[in-house]
C-alpha positions as CSV (number, residue, x, y, z in Angstrom):
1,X,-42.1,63.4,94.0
2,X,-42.4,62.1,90.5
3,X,-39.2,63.1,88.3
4,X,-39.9,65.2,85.2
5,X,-42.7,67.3,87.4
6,X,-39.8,69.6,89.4
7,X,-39.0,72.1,86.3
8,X,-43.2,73.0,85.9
9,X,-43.6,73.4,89.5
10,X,-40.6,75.3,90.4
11,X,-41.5,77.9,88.0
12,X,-44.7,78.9,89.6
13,X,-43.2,77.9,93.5
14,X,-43.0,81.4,95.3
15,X,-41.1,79.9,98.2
16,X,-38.4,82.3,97.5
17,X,-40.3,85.0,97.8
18,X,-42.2,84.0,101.9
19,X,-38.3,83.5,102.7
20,X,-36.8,86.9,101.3
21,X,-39.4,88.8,103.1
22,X,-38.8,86.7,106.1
23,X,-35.0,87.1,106.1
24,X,-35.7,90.9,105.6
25,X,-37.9,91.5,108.5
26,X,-35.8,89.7,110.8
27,X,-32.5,91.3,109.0
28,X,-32.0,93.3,112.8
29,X,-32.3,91.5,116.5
30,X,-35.3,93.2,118.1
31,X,-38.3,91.9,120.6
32,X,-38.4,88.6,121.0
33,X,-42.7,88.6,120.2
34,X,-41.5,90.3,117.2
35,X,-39.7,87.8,116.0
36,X,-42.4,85.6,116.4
37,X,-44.8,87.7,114.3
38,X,-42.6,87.5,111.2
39,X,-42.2,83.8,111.6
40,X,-46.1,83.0,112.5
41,X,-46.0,85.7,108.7
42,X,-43.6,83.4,107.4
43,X,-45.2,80.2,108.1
44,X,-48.7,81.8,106.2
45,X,-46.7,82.5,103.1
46,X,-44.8,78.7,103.2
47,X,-48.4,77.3,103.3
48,X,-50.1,79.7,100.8
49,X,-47.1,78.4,97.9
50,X,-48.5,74.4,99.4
51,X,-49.6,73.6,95.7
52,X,-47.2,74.9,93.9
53,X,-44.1,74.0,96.0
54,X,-45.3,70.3,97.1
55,X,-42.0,69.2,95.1
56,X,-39.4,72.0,95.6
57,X,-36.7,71.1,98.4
58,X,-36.5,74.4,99.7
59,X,-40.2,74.5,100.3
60,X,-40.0,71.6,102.7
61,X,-36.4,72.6,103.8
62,X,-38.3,76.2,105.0
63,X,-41.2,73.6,107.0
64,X,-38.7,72.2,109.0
65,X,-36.9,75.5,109.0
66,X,-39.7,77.3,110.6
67,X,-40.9,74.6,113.3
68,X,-37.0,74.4,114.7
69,X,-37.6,78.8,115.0
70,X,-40.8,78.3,116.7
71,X,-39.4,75.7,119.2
72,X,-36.3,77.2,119.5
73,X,-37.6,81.0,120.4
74,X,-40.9,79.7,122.2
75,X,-43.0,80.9,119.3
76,X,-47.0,80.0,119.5
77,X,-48.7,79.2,116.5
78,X,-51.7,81.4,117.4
79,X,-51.2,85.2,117.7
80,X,-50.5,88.3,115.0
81,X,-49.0,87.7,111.5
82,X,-48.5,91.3,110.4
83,X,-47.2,91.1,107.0
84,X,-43.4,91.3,107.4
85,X,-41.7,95.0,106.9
86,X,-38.0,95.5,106.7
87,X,-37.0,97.2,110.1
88,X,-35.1,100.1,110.3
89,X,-31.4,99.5,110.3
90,X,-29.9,100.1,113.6
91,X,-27.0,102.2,114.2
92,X,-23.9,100.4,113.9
93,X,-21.9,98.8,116.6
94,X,-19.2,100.1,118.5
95,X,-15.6,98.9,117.0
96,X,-14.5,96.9,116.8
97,X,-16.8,95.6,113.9
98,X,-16.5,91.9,112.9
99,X,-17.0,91.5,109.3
100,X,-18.1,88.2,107.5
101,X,-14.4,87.6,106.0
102,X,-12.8,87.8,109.5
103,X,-12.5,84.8,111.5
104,X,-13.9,84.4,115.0
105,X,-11.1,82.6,116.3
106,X,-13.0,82.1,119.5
107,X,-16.0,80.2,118.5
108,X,-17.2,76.7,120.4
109,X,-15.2,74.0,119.8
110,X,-18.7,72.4,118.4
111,X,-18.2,74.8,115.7
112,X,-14.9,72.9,114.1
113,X,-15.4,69.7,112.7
114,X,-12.1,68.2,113.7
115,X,-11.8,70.1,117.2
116,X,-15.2,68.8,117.9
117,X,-14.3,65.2,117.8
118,X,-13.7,63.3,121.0
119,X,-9.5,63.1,121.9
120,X,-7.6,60.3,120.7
121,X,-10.5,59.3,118.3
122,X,-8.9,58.0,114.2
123,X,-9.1,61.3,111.7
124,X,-12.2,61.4,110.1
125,X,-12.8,59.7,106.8
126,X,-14.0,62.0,104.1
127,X,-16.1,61.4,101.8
128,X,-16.6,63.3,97.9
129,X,-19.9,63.5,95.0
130,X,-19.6,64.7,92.0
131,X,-22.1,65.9,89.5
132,X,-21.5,67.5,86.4
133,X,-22.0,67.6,82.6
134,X,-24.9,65.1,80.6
135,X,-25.3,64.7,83.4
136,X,-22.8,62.3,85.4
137,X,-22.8,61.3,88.8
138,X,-19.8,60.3,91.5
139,X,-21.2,58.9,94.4
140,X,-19.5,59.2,97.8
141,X,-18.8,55.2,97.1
142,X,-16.7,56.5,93.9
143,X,-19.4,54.7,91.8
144,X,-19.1,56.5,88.5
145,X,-22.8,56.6,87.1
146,X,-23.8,58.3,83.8
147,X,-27.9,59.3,84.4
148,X,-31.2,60.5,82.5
149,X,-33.1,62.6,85.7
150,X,-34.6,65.2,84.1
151,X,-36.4,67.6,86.4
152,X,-35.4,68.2,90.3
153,X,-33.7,65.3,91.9
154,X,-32.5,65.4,95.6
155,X,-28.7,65.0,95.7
156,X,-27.7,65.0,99.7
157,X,-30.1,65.6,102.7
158,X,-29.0,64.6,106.2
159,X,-29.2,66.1,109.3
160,X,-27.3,69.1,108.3
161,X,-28.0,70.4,104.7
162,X,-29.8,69.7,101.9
163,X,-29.1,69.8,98.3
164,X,-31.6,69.7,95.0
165,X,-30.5,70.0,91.6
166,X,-32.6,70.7,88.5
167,X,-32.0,69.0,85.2
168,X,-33.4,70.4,81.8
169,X,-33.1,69.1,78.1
170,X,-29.8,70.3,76.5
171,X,-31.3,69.4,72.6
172,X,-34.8,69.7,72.4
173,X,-35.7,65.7,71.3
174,X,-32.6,64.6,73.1
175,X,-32.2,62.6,75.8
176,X,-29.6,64.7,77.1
177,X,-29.9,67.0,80.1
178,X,-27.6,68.9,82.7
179,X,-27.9,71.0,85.4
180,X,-29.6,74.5,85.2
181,X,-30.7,75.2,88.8
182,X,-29.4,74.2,92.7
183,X,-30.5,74.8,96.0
184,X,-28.5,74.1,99.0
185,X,-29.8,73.9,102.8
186,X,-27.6,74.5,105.5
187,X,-29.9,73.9,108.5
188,X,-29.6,75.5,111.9
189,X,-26.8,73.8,114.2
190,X,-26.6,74.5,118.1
191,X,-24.7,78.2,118.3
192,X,-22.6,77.8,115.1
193,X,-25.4,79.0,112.0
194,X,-28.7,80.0,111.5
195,X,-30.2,78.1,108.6
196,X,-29.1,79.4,105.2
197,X,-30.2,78.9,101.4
198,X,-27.6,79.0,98.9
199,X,-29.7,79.5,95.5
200,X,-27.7,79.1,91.8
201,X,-29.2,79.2,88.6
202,X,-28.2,79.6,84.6
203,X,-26.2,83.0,84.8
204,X,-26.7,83.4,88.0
205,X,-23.9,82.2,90.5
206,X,-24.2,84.6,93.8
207,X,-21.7,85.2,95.7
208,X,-24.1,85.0,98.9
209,X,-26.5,83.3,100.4
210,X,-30.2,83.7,99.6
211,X,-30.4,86.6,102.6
212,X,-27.2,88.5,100.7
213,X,-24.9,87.4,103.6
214,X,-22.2,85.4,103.4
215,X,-21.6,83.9,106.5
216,X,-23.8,81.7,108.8
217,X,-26.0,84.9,110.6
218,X,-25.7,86.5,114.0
219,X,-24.5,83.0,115.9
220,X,-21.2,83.3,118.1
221,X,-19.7,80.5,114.9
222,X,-21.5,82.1,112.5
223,X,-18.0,82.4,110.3
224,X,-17.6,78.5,110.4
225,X,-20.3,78.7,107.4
226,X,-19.1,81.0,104.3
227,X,-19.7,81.9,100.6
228,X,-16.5,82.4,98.8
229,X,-16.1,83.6,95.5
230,X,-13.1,82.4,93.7
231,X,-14.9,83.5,90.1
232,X,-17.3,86.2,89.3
233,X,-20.3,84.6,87.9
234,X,-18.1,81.3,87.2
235,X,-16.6,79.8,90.5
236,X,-18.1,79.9,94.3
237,X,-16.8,77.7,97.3
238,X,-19.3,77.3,100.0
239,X,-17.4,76.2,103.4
240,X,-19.1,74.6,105.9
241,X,-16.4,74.0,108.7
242,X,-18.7,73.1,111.7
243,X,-19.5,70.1,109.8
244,X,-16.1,69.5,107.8
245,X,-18.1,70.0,104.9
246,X,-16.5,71.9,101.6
247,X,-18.9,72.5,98.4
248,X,-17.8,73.4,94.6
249,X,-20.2,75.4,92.9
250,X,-19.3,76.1,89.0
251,X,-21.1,77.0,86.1
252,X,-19.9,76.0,82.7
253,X,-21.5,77.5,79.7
254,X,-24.8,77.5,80.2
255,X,-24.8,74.9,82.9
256,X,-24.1,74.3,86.6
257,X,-21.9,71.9,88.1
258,X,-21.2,70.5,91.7
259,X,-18.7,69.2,94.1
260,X,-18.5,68.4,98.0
261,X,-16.1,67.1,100.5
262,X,-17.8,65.7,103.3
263,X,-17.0,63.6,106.4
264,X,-18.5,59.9,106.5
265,X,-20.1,60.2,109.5
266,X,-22.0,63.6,108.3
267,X,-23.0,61.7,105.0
268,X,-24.6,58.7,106.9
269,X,-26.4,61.3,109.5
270,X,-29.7,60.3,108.7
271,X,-32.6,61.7,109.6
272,X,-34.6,59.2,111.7
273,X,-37.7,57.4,109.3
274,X,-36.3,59.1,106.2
275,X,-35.9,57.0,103.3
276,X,-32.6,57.7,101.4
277,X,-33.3,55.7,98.6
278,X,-33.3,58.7,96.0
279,X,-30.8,60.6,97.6
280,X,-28.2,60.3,94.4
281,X,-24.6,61.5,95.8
282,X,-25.6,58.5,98.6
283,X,-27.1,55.5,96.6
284,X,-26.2,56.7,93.2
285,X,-29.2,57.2,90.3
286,X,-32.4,55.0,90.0
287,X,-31.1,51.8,87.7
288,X,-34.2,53.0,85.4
289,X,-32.7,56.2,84.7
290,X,-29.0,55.1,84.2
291,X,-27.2,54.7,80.6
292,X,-25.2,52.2,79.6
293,X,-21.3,53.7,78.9
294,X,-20.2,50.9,76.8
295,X,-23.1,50.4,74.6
296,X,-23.7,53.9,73.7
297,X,-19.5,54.2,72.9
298,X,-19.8,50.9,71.0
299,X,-22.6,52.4,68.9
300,X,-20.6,55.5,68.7
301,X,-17.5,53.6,67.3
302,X,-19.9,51.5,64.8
303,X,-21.4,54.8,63.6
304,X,-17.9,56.2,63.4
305,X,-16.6,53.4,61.1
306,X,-19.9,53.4,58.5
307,X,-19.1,57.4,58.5
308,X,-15.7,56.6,57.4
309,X,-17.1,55.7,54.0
310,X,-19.5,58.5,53.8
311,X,-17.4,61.5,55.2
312,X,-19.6,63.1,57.0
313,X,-20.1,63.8,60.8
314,X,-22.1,63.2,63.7
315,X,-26.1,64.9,64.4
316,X,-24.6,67.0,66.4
317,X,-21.5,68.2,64.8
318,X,-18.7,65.5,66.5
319,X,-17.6,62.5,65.3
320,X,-16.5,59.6,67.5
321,X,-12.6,60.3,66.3
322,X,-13.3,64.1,67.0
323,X,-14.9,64.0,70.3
324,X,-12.0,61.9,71.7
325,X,-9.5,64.1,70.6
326,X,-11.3,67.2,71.2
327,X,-11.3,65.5,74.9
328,X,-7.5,64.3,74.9
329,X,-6.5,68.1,75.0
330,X,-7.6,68.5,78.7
331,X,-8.0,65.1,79.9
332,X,-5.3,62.9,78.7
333,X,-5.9,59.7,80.7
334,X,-8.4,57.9,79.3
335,X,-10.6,57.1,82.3
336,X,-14.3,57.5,83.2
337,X,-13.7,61.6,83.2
338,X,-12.7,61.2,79.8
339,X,-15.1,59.0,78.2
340,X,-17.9,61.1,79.9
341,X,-16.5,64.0,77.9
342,X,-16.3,62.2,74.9
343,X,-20.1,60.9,75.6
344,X,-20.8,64.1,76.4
345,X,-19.9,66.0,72.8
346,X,-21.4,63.2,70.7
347,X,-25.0,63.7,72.6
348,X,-25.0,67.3,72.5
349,X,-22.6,68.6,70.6
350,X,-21.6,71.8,72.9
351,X,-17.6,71.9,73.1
352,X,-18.5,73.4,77.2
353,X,-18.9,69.7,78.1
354,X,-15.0,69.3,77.7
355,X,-14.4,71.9,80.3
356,X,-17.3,70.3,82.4
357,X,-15.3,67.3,82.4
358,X,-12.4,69.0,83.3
359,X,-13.0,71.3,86.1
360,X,-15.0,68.2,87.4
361,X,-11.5,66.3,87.6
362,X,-9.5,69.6,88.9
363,X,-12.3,69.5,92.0
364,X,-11.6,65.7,92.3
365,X,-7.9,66.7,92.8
366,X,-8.8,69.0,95.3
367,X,-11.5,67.5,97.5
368,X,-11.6,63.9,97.5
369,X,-8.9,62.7,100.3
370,X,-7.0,59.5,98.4
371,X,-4.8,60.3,95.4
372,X,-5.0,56.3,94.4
373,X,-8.6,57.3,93.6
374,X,-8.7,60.4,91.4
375,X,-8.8,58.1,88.1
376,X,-12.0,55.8,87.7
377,X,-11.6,53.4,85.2
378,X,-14.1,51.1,83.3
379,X,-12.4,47.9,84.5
380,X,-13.1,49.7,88.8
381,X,-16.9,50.4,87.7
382,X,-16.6,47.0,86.3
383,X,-15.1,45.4,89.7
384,X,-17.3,47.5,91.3
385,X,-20.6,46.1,89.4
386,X,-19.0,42.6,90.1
387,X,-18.3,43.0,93.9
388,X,-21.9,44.3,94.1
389,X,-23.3,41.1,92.5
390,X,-21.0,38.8,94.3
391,X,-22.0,40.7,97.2
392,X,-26.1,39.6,96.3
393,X,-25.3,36.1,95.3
394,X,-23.8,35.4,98.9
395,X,-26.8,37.2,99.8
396,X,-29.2,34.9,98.6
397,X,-27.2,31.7,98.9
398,X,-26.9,32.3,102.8
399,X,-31.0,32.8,103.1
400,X,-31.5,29.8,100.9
401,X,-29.3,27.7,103.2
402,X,-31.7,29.1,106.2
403,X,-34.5,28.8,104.5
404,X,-33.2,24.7,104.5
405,X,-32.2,24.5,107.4
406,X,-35.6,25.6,109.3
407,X,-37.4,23.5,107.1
408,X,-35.8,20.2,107.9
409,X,-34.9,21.6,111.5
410,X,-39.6,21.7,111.2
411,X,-39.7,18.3,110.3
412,X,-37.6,16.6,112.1
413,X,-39.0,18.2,115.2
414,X,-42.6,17.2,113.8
415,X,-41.1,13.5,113.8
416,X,-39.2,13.5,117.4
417,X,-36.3,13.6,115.4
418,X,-32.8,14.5,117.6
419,X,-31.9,18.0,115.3
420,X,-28.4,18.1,113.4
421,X,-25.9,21.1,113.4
422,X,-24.7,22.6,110.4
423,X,-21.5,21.4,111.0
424,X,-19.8,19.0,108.2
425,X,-20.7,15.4,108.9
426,X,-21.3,12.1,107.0
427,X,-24.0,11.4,109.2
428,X,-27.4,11.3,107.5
429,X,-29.0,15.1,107.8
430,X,-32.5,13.4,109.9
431,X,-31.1,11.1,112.6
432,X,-33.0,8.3,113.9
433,X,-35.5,6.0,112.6
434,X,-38.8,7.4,111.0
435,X,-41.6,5.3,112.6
């Protein structure tokens, strides 16, 4: 997928059209061949919207989506594919009635996280991403990463959900650019959830899943997957307890931002062959599309002090002075939260971007699992950087000292030479006498 490409084609990708119809003609249990109708409908629609929706995530998501169905319910690939029509509700069931904000206590252990896990085993380690504002990215490493990626950009996809954000110019001419669309996967799991889209865009935060349910389907832990909505229009939590999972879903001013808690061992479910390389939340953003914090702040602070002498303010209505105090008011410590706000006002001069910041740090606070790691500072990206470096050079210096090794270990064996360990020794490194 080429970055930059994901705005033009998701405005003519249909996708969300095959899978509304879909959802709608399955919205009622009925005959199994039935079923099999819609889906064999369903798969048509997925491959008529090919072109258009080669680079959307839920076109690909609803692919993989549709071949689990057909395995799962014995579909074939040949037979009908009646256009899908919305059934007849059925009469309702006999109470008691479960509804999708009561709790099926009684759901598979497989269905809880924690309950799940084998006796005796160490708590799990969880794991949190971040990405909000110009944008700026935490990965589940806590690398703190200020990025470019305009367009869609995948930010999780494992074994168990998927999630694709969409990035789109905040100044026209600018290099600025935050989030205006997401699309989450949950992907169907044993007897806990059926597979489920979670769609946001600019002014539109639902408070339900694509389908307009809020829970994971007709599945005996279908309440271990929910849509929450703490915030008309501003605030929804998307809990995912069948895989410990918890997701943050905001928008500020005109843009979204995101959040998740997930377990270790959920992040690094990979699927087999998959290449994870541009998955951001895992491996952070491609070094081509990173900015540099401290140049652009020490530009910032040279700009501020010529501006001194003329008396007049930044392009976009902030001056360096300005945007950090403007920033102090709702994040006092001055770490990497901070200075994101700050970078965040000079590039595009909309005051949201200090709330951004914010509620970004209020959703650290809540889902990341160490307190000692709330705060990033630029001396921790720094070490980080460095450990990461120290990390290669050791790297390098270990195959290089292979590398020697098998070459002398070659010729001495080409001379009949008795080989020497790598153990420290004053001996000569060839034995013997060369003849």
């Amino acid at each position: 997928m080429r970055p930059g490409r994901g705005v033009q084609l998701s405005l003519q990708c249909k996708i969300l059209k095959c899978n509304s119809e879909f959802w709608a003609s399955t919205s009622n249990s009925g005959p199994e061949e039935e079923f099999c109708t819609a889906l064999r409908a369903y798969n048509s629609c997925v491959r008529r919207t090919a072109r258009t929706c080669r680079g959307d995530l839920t076109y690909h998501s609803a692919q993989h989506g549709i071949e689990d169905l057909m395995s799962q319910h014995n579909c074939s690939k040949e037979g009908p594919t009646s256009h899908p029509r919305t059934r007849t509700p059925l009469p309702p069931a006999p109470p008691p009635v479960m509804t999708d904000s009561q709790e099926r206590s009684d759901g598979p252990e497989v269905c809880h996280y924690e309950r799940s896990l084998p006796r005796n085993t160490a708590p799990p380690n969880y794991t949190h991403c971040g990405f909000f504002g110009d944008p700026h990215l935490r990965t589940f490493g806590d690398d703190f990463q200020t990025c470019k990626v305009e367009g869609a950009w995948p930010l999780i996809h494992n074994k168990y959900l998927s999630v694709q954000v969409t990035n789109t110019p905040v100044v026209p001419g600018s290099f600025a650019t935050a989030t205006s669309k997401l699309t989450i996967i949950f992907k169907n799991f044993q007897e806990c959830v059926d597979q489920k889209m979670y769609h946001a865009e600019t002014d539109e935060l639902p408070a339900a899943f694509a389908d307009g349910s809020k829970n994971g389907g007709d599945r005996y832990g279908a309440n271990t997957l929910r849509v929450v909505e703490k915030v008309a229009g501003q605030h929804v939590e998307i809990q995912a307890r069948y895989i410990g999972t918890t997701i943050v879903v905001r928008q500020v001013g005109r843009y979204l931002t995101f959040a998740v808690r997930m377990p270790e061992e959920v992040v690094n479910s990979v699927e087999e062959g998959d290449n994870q390389d541009l998955y951001l939340c895992l491996h952070g953003c491609p070094a081509n599309q990173r900015i540099d914090f401290r140049n652009f702040r020490a530009r910032a602070a040279e700009a501020q002090s010529v501006s001194r002498t003329r008396s007049s303010t930044g392009a976009n209505g902030f001056t360096y002075q300005s945007a950090k105090t403007k920033c102090k008011e709702r994040l006092p410590v001055e770490d990497l939260y901070f200075h994101s706000c700050v970078f965040d006002l000079l590039s595009s001069g909309d005051i949201n971007f200090t709330m951004a910041a914010y509620y970004a740090f209020e959703d650290v606070k809540m889902l990341h699992s160490n307190s000692k790691r709330y705060h990033i500072f630029e001396k921790d990206a720094e070490m980080n950087s460095a450990e990461q470096k120290g990390r290669n050079v050791l790297s390098v210096f270990l195959v290089n000292l292979l590398c020697l090794y098998n070459s002398v270990l070659m010729v001495c064996l080409s001379r009949s030479i008795r080989v020497p360990s790598l153990r420290p020794t004053s001996a000569p490194l060839c034995s013997g006498s060369v003849t």
